[in-house]
C-alpha positions in Angstrom: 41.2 -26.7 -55.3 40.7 -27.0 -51.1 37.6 -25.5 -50.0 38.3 -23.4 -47.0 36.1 -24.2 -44.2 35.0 -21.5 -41.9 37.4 -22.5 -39.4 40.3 -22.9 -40.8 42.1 -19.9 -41.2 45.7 -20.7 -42.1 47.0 -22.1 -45.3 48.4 -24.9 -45.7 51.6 -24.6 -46.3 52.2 -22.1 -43.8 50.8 -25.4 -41.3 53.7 -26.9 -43.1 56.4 -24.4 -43.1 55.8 -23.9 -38.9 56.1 -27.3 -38.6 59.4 -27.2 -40.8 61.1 -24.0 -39.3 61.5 -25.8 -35.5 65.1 -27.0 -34.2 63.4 -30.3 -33.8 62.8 -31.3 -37.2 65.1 -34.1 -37.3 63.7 -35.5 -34.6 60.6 -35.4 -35.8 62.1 -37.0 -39.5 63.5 -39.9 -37.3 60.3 -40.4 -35.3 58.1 -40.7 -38.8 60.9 -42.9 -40.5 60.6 -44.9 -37.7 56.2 -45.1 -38.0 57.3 -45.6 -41.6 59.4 -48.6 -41.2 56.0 -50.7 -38.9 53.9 -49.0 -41.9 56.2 -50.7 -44.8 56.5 -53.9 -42.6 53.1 -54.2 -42.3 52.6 -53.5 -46.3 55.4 -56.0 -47.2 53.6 -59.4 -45.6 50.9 -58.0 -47.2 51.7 -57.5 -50.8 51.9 -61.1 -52.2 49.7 -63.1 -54.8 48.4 -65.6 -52.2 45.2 -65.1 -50.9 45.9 -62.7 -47.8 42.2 -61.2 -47.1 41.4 -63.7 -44.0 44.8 -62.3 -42.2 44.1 -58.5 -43.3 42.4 -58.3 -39.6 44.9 -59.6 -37.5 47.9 -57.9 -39.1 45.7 -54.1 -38.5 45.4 -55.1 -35.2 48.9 -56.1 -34.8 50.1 -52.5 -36.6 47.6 -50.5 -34.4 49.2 -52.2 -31.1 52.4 -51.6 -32.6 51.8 -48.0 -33.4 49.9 -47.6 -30.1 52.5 -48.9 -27.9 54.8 -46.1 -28.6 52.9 -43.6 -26.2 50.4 -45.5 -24.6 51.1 -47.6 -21.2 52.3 -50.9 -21.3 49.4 -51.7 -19.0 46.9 -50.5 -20.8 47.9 -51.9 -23.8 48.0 -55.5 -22.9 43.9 -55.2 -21.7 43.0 -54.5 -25.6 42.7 -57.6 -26.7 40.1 -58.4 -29.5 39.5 -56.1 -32.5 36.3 -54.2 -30.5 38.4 -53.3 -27.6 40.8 -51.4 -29.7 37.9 -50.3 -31.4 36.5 -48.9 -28.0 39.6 -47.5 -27.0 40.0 -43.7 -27.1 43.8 -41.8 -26.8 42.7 -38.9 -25.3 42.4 -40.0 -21.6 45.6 -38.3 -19.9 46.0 -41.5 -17.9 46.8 -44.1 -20.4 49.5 -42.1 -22.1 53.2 -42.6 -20.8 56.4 -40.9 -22.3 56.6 -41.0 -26.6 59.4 -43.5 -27.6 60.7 -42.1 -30.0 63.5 -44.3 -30.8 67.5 -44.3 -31.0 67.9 -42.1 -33.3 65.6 -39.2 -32.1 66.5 -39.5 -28.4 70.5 -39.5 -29.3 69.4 -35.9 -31.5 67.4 -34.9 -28.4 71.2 -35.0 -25.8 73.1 -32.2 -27.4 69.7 -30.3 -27.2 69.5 -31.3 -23.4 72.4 -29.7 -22.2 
């Protein structure tokens, strides 16, 4: 059983069922299949009987960058080098942020929508 903190007030699968009931639920599908993909790529070079701890570092990195470079400026992006600076990074600063690509799929739901 949850515990309910003292702030949360909603259940949740009414959190679920809100997030279900909008006409961009595709969209949304097609953006997490796509996450999903860099997630099972990621998990794939990973899953072998070699010994794959001294590249478990690098490949995080490499997914986080991945993941990161879908709203976060190009600019930005290509200053976070090492493990600490993506580390010291933080997402919520307006500035960094550029437009969500959401891929193919998603943006050719998103036309009809448009009109």
């Amino acid at each position: 059983m949850i515990k309910k903190s003292k702030t949360q007030t909603r259940s949740p699968t009414s959190i679920v069922a809100d997030g279900c009931a909008g006409h961009l639920l595709e969209v949304k599908l097609q953006f997490m299949l796509r996450v999903a993909k860099i997630l099972q790529a990621c998990l794939l070079r990973l899953q072998t009987d070699k010994p794959m701890l001294p590249f478990l570092v690098s490949d995080e990195v490499d997914l986080v960058q991945d993941l990161l470079a879908k709203f976060i400026k190009r600019k930005t992006l290509d200053t976070l080098k090492t493990t600490a600076d993506l580390c010291k990074f933080s997402v919520e600063k307006n500035e960094t942020h550029t437009q969500v690509d959401l891929g193919f799929s998603a943006e050719q739901l998103l036309m009809p929508s448009q009109c």
